[in-house]
N, C-alpha and C positions, 0 to 999 in steps of 0.2 A: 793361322790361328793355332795355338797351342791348347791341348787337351784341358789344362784349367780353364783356358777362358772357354771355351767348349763346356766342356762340364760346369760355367758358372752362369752361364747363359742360362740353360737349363733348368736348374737348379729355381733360377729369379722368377723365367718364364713359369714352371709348374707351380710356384708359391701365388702366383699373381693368380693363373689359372682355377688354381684349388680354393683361394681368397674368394674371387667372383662363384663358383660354383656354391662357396658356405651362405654368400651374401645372398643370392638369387633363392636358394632354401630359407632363410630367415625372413625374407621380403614373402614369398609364397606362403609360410607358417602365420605370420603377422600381418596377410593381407584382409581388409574386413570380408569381404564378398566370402573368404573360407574359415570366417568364424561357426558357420553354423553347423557346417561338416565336422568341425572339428569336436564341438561341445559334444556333438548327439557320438563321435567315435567316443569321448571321454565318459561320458554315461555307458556307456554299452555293456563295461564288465559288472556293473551294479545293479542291472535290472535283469529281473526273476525272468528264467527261460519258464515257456508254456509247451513243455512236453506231454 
């Protein structure tokens, strides 16, 4: 094996790798069961602190 194809291996492997890591985030973000976490974090900067 020559260092292109070494280095192109690589390269395809970490694109596949990084692919499935964004997809498994967007699958977790748009899962329903974590809608409701999500809304009450999305409220949170608009609602009055009681110091």
């Amino acid at each position: 094996m020559t260092y292109e194809t070494v280095a192109r291996i690589a390269q395809q492997g970490g694109l596949i790798y990084f692919g499935l890591i964004f997809l498994v985030g967007i699958a977790y973000a748009l899962w329903p069961k974590n809608r409701e976490a999500f809304d009450r974090a999305a409220r949170l900067p608009l609602e009055e602190d009681d110091l």
